[in-house]
MIVEX-393404 format. One record per residue (C-alpha): residue number from 1; chain; x, y, z. Coordinates in steps of 0.001 Angstrom, whole numbers, m for minus. Layout:
BEGIN
+-----+-------+---------+---------+---------+
|  nr | kette |       u |       v |       w |
+-----+-------+---------+---------+---------+
| NUM |     A |       X |       Y |       Z |
...
+-----+-------+---------+---------+---------+
***
This chain:
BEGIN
+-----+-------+---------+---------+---------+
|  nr | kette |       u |       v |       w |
+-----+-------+---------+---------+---------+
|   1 |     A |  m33285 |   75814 |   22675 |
|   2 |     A |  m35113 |   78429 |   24476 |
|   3 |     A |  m35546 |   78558 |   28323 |
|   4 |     A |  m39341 |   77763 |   29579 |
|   5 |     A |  m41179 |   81122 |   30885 |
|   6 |     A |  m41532 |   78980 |   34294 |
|   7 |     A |  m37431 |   79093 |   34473 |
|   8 |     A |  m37464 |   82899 |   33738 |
|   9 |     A |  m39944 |   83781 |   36090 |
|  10 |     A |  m38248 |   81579 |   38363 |
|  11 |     A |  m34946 |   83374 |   37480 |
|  12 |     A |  m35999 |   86529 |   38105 |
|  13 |     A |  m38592 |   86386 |   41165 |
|  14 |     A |  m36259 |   87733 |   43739 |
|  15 |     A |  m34402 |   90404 |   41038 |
|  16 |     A |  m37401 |   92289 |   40757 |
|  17 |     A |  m37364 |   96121 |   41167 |
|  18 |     A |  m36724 |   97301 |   44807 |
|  19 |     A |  m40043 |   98594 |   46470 |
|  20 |     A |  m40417 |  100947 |   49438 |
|  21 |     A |  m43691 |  101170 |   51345 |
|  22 |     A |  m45278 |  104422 |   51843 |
|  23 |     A |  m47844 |  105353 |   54617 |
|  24 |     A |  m49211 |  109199 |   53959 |
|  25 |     A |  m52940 |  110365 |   54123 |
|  26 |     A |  m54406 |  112218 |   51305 |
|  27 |     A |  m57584 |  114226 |   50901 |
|  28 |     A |  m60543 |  111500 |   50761 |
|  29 |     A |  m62141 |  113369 |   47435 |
|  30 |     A |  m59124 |  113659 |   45911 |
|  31 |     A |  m58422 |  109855 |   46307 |
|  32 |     A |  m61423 |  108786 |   45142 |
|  33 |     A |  m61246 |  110873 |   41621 |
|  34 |     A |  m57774 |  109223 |   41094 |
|  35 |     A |  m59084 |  105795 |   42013 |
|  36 |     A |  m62154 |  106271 |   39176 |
|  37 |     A |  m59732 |  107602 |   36744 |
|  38 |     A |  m57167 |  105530 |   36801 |
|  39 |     A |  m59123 |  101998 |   37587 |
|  40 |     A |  m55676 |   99833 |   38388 |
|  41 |     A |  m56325 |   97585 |   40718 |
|  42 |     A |  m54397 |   98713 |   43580 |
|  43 |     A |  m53959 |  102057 |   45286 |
|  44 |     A |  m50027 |  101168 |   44943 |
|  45 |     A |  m50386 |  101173 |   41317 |
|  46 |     A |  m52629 |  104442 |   41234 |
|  47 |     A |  m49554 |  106077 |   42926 |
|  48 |     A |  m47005 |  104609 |   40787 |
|  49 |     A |  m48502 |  105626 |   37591 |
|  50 |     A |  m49385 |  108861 |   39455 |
|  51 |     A |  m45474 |  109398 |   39780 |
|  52 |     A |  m44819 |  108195 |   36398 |
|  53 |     A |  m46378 |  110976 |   35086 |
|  54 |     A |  m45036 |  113400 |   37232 |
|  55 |     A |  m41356 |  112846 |   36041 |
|  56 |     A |  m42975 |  112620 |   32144 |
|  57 |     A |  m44110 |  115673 |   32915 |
|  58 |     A |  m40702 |  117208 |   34655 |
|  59 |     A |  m39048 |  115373 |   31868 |
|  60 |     A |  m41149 |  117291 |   29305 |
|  61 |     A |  m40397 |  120920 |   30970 |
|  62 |     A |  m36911 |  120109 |   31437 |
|  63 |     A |  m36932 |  119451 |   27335 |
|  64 |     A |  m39288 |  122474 |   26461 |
|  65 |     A |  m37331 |  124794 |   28813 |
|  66 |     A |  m33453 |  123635 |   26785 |
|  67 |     A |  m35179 |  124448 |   22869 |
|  68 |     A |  m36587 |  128325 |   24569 |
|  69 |     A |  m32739 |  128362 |   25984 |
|  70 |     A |  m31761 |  126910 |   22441 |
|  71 |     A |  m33959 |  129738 |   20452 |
|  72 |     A |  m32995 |  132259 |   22913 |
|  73 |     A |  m29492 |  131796 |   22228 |
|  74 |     A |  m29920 |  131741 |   18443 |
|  75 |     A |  m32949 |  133809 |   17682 |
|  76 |     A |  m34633 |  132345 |   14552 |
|  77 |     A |  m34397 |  135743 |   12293 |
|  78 |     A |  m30608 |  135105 |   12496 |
|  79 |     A |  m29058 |  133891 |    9330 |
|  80 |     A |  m26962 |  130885 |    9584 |
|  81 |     A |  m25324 |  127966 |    7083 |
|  82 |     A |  m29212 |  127326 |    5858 |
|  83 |     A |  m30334 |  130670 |    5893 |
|  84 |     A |  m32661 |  131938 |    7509 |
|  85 |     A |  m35638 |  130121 |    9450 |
|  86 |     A |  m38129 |  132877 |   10293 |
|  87 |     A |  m38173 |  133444 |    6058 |
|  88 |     A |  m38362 |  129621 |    5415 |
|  89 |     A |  m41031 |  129215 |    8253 |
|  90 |     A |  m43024 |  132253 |    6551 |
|  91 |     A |  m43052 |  130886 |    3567 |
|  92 |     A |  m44086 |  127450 |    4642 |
|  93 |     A |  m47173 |  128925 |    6358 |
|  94 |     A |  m48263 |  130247 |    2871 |
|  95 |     A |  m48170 |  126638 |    1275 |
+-----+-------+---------+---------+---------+
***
């Protein structure tokens, strides 16, 4: 049998993820677009989904920025076991 949710969140209250407080000021304007845009409930949760999507975003680079390395390395009008992509991709353009 199952544990109740009451036990888990009991279980877990003091295993939560470790917080740090921050203190910083911010342009007022700026602020008050993020608070209208985002519409969380809490500044704290403004800035956490504000640094959320920074590392999605550094995250994303970091991927985009290994497939230019990837094509750089192996140009695609360089034959290879499949033949070669910049034909196949020509031709699938035409379909």
């Amino acid at each position: 049998m199952g544990r109740s949710p009451r036990f888990v969140a009991e279980l877990w209250h003091n295993r939560g993820m470790p917080k740090v407080r921050l203190s910083t000021t911010v342009d007022a304007d700026l602020l008050a677009r993020a608070r209208a845009t985002h519409g969380g409930p809490t500044d704290a949760s403004l800035l956490e989904a504000a640094l959320e999507a920074l590392l999605r975003q550094h995250r994303a680079a970091e991927v985009d920025r290994a497939y230019l390395e990837a094509y750089r390395a192996a140009p695609v009008d360089i034959d290879d076991q499949w033949g070669d992509l910049a034909s196949f991709l020509d031709a699938a353009s035409r379909r």
